[in-house]
Residue, then its C-alpha position, 0 to 999 in steps of 0.5 A: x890465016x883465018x881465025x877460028x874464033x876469039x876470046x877476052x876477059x870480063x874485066x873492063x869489057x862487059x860481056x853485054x857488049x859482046x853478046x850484042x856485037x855478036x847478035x848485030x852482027x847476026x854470028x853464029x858460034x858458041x861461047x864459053x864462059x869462065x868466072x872463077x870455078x863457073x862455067x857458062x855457055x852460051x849459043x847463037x844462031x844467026x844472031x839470036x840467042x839460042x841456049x845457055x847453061x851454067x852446070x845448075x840450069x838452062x835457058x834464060x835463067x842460066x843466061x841470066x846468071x851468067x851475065x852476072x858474073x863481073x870477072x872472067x874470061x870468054x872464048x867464041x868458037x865456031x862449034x854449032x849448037x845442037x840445043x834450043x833452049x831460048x825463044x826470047x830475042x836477043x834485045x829482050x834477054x840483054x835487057x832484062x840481064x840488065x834490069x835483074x842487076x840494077x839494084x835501085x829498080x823498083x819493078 
């Protein structure tokens, strides 16, 4: 039986490192991510990433804030994204997620 997709928990894995397998790993799918009473998707094509949302933005600043999150749960499935909100490569946005939650950056 194939499988369809796959999910996790934000708790001891970080949802970076699942966004660069998936971009390494040049997949195609859609997440949906869950924080509490947030919600969040995000969508790749070929290993990029290509929209976000959190129910108050799209784009990199949804992306941004949903990489914020440190607790929750995360579900990956096969359903093609229709939307094309993010331009940025995926290394660019993972990083910048990361520079935005360190709090001793001084840039």
């Amino acid at each position: 039986m194939k499988s369809r997709g796959f999910t996790g928990t934000l708790t001891n894995t970080s949802l970076h490192d699942i966004i660069q397998l998936i971009c390494i790993g040049r997949g195609t799918c859609r997440m949906q991510v869950r924080s509490g009473r947030r919600r969040g998707v995000i969508g790749f094509r070929d290993g990029e990433i290509v929209h976000a949302e959190n129910g108050v933005s799209c784009g990199e600043e949804a992306f941004f804030s949903i990489l914020s999150w440190e607790l929750g749960v995360f579900e990956c499935d096969e359903e093609p994204v229709e939307k094309e909100t993010i331009s940025e490569s995926w290394d660019f946005l993972l990083m910048e997620s990361l520079r935005r939650l360190d709090p001793g950056n001084d840039f």
